[in-house]
C-alpha positions as CSV (number, residue, x, y, z in Angstrom):
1,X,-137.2,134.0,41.2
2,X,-136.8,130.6,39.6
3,X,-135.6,131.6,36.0
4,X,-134.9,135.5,35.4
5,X,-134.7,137.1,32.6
6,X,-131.7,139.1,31.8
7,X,-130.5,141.7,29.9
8,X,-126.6,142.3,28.7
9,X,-125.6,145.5,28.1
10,X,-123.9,145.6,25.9
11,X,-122.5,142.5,24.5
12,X,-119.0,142.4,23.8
13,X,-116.4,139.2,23.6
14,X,-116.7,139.1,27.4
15,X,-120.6,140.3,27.9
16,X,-121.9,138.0,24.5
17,X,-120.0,134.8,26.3
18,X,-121.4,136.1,30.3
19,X,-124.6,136.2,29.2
20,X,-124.2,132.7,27.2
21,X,-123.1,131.4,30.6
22,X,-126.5,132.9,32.1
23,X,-128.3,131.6,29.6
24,X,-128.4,128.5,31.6
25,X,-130.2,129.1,34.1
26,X,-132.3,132.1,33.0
27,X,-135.4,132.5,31.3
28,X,-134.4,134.4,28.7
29,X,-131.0,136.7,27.8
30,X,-132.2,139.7,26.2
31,X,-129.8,142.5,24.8
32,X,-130.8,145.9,22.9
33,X,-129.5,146.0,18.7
34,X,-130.3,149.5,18.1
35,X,-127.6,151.5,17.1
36,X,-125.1,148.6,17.7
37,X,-122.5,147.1,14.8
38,X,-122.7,144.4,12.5
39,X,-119.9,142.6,14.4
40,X,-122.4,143.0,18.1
41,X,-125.5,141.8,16.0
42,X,-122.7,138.5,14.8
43,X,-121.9,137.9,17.9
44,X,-124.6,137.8,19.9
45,X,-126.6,135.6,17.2
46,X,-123.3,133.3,17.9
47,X,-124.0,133.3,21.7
48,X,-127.7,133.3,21.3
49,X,-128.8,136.0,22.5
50,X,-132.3,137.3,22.2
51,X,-132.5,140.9,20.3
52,X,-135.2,143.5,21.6
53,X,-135.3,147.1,19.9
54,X,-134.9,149.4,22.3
55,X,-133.5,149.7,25.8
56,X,-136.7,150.2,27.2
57,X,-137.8,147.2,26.0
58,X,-135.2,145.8,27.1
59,X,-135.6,146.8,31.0
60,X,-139.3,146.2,31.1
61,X,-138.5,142.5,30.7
62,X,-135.4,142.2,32.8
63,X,-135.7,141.1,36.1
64,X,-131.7,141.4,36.4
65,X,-129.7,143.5,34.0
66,X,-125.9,143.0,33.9
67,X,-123.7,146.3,32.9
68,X,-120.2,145.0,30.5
69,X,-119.0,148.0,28.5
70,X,-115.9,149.9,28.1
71,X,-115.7,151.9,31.5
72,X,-115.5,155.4,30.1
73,X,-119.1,154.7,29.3
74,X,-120.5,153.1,32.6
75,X,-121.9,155.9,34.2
76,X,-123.9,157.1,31.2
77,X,-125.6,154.0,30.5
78,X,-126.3,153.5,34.2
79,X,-127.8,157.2,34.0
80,X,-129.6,156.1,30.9
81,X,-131.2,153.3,33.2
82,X,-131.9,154.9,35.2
83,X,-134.2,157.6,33.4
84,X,-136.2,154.2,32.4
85,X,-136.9,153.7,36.1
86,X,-135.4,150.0,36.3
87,X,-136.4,148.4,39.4
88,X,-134.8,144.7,39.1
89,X,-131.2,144.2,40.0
90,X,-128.5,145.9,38.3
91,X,-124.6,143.9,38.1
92,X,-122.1,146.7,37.9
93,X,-119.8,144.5,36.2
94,X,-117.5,147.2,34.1
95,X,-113.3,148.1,35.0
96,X,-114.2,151.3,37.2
97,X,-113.2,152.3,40.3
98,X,-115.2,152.4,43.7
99,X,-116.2,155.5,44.0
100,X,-117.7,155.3,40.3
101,X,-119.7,152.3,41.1
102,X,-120.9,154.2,44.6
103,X,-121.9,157.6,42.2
104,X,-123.8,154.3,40.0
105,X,-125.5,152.7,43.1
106,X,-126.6,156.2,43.8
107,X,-128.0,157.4,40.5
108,X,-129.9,154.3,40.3
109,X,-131.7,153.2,43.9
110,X,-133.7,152.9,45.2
111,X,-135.3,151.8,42.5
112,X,-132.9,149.4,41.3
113,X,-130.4,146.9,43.8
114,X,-127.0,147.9,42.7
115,X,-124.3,144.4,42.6
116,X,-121.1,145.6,42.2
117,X,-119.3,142.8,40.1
118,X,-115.7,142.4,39.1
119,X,-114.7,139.7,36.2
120,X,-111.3,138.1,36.5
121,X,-110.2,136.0,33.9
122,X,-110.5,135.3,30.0
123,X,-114.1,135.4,28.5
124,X,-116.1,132.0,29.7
125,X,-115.4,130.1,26.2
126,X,-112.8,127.3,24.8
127,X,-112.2,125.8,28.5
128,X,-111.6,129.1,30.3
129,X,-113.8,129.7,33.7
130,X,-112.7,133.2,34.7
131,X,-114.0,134.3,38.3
132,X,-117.2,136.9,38.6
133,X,-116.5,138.8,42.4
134,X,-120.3,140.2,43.7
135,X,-120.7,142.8,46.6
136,X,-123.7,144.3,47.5
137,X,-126.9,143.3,49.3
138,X,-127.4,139.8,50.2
139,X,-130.9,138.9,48.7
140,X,-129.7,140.0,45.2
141,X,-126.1,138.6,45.4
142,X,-127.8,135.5,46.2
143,X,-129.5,135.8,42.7
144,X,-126.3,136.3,40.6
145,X,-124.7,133.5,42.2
146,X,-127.4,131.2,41.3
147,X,-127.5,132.8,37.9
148,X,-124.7,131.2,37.1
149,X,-125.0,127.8,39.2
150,X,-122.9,125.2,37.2
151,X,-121.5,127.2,34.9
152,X,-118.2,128.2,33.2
153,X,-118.3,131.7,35.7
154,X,-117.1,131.4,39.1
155,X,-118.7,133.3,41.9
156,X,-117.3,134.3,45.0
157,X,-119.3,137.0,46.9
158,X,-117.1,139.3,48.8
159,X,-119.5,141.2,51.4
160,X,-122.0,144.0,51.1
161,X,-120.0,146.8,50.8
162,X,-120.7,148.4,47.2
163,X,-117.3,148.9,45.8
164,X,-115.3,145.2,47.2
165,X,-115.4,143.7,44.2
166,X,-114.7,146.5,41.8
167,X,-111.5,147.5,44.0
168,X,-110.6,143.9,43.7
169,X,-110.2,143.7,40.3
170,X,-108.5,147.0,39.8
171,X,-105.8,145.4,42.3
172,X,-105.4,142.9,40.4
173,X,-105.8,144.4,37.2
174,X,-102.9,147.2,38.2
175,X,-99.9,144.2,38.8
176,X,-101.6,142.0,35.2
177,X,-101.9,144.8,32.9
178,X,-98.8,146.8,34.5
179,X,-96.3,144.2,34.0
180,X,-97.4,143.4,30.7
181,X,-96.4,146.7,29.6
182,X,-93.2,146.8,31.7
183,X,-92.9,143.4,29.5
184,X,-92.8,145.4,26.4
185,X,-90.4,148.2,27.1
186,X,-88.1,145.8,28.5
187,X,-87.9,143.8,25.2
188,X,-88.3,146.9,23.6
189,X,-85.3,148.8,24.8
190,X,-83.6,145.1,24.5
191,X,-84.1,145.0,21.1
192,X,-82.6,148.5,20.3
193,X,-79.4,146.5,21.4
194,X,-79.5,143.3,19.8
195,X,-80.1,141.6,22.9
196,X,-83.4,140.8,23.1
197,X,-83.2,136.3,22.5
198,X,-80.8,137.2,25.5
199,X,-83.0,138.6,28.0
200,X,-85.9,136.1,26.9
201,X,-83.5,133.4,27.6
202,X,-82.2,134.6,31.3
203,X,-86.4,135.4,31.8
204,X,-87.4,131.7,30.7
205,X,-85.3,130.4,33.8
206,X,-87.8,131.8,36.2
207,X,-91.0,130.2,34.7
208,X,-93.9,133.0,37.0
209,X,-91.7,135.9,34.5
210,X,-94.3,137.8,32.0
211,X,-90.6,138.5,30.4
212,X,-90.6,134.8,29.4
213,X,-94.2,135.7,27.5
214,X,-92.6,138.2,25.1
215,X,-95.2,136.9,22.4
216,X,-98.2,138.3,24.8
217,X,-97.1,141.8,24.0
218,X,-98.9,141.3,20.2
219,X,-101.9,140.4,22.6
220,X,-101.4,143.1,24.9
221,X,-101.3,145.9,21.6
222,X,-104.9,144.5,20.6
223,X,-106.5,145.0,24.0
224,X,-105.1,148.4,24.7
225,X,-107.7,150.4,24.2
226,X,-109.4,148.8,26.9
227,X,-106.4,147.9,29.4
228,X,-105.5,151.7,29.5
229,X,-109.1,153.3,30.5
230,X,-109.1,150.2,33.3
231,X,-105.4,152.1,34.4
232,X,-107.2,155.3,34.5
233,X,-109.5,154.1,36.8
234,X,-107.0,151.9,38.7
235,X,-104.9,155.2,39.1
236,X,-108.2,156.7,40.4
237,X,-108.2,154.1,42.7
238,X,-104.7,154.8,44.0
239,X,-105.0,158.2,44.5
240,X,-108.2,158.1,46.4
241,X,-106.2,156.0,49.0
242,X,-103.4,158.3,48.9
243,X,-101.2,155.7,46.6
244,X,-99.6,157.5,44.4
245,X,-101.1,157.0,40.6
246,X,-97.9,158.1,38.3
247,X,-97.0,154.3,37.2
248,X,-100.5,153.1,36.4
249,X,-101.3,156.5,34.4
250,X,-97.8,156.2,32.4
251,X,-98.6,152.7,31.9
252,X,-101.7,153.7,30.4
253,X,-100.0,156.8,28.7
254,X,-97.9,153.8,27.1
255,X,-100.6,151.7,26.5
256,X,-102.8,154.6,23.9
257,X,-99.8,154.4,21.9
258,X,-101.5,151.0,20.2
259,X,-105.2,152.5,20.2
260,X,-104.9,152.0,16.4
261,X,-104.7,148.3,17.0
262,X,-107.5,147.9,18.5
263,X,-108.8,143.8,18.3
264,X,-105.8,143.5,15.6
265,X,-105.9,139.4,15.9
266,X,-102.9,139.6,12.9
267,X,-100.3,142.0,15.3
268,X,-96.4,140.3,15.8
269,X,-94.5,141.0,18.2
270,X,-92.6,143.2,16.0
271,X,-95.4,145.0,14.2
272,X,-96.2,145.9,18.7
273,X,-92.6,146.8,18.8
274,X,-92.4,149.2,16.7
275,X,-95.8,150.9,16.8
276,X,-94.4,151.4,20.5
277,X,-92.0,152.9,19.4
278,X,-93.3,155.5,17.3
279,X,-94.1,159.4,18.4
C-alpha cells in the first residue's frame, strides 16, 4: 500500500493535528462533517482535511481508519463501523482500557485488523512530537508506522498483543493526570492558609515537582472533562489486575468538579481554585 487513504474519526485538537501528520504520506485524509460543530468543520479546514458526508462514505474510501474520540464514545463508533462492514485497518487510538479495546477488536474482525494505539504527548503542532505506541498484528502495524515515516508522531510498536499499548498509556496517564490533581489540592488547601507562595517556593527546589507548576492547574481545569473519563478507565484498568482503583476514581471524582470549564483557554489559577472548591 504505497499511499493510503485515511479516515479520522473524529477530529479533535489531537485527531485534526494526527491526521495532518498522516497527511504526509497518505493519499488522502478523509473525515465525516455530518452532524459535527462549527468549531470540527474550523478545524479540520485548518489541518486540511478532506470532508465526506457520511460515515459510509467515509469507510468505503479508507484503507486505514484511525479512532480519536472522547473514550466514553469508543465502543459505539467502533460498533457503528462495524455495521458498515469496514475491512481496512482500524487504529484504536482512544484513552480506554484493555479489555475495551479487546471487546473493539472483537466487534470489528475479522473484517477489519484491529491496532491498538496509545498517544503520549501534546498534539503534533508548534514543535511538539508526542509518541504513537502500536500493538497488534505485524503486517498492519507495519502500515501505521510508515504512515507516519518522518513525521512529527513517533512510533514505537510494542508487540502483538491487542491491549500493550492501550495499558501503556493508561500507566502513564494514572501518575500525569494523578499528580496534577494532587497538585491542585495541595495549593488548594495551601491557600486556605495563606501559605501557598510558601509551598511553591520549598517545591521549586526540586525542579521534576508538578508542585513547582502550580500555573498547570488553569490547564488541568480545561482538560478535565477528558482527563477524568481516561481515570475511569485507568481505574478499570487497576481493578482488573487486582490494583485497587479508589485514588484514580477520586481523582477523577475531583477532576468533574471543572466539567463546566471545559477548553476554557481564559481559566487562572484562581478562577481553578475556587471552582474546586465549590459543592
Amino acid at each position: 500500500m504505497d499511499q493510503p487513504t485515511v479516515g479520522i474519526l473524529h477530529p479533535g485538537s489531537m485527531g485534526a493535528a494526527v491526521a495532518a501528520c498522516a497527511a504526509t504520506n497518505a493519499a488522502a485524509v478523509l473525515w465525516c462533517e455530518n452532524g459535527r460543530s462549527t468549531a470540527s468543520v474550523a478545524r479540520a479546514a485548518r489541518f486540511g482535511l478532506a470532508p465526506v458526508a457520511g460515515l459510509a462514505e467515509l469507510l468505503d474510501r479508507s484503507d486505514i481508519v484511525i479512532s480519536l474520540c472522547p473514550p466514553a464514545a469508543a465502543e459505539n463508533l467502533a460498533r457503528a463501523v462495524a455495521g458498515h462492514r469496514f475491512a481496512g485497518v482500524y487504529v484504536e487510538a482512544n484513552a480506554i482500557n484493555p479489555e475495551r479495546v479487546q471487546r473493539i477488536a472483537a466487534l470489528l474482525e475479522p473484517g477489519a485488523t484491529v491496532v491498538d494505539g496509545g498517544v503520549v504527548g501534546s498534539p503534533p503542532v508548534g514543535g511538539k512530537t508526542p509518541s504513537l505506541y502500536l500493538s497488534g498484528p505485524v503486517d498492519a502495524t507495519d502500515l501505521v508506522e510508515a504512515l507516519f515515516a518522518g513525521t512529527a508522531v513517533r512510533t514505537a510498536v510494542l508487540g502483538t498483543e491487542v491491549g500493550k499499548a492501550s495499558a501503556l498509556k493508561l500507566a502513564y496517564a494514572s501518575f500525569q493526570k494523578t499528580s496534577r490533581v494532587l497538585v491542585a489540592l495541595a495549593v488548594g488547601m495551601a491557600r486556605e492558609h495563606g501559605v501557598d507562595q510558601e509551598l511553591i517556593e520549598v517545591a521549586s527546589r526540586r525542579t521534576d515537582s508538578y508542585l513547582s507548576e502550580p500555573e498547570y492547574v488553569a490547564k488541568t481545569a480545561a482538560r478535565a472533562w477528558r482527563w477524568g473519563p481516561e481515570l475511569e478507565e485507568a481505574a478499570d484498568a487497576l481493578a482488573a489486575a487486582g490494583l485497587p482503583p479508589e485514588m484514580l476514581r477520586a481523582a477523577a471524582s475531583t477532576l468533574a468538579r471543572w466539567n463546566d470549564a471545559k477548553d476554557d483557554g481564559k481559566l487562572t489559577l484562581t478562577d481553578a481554585l475556587d471552582r474546586l472548591a465549590q459543592p
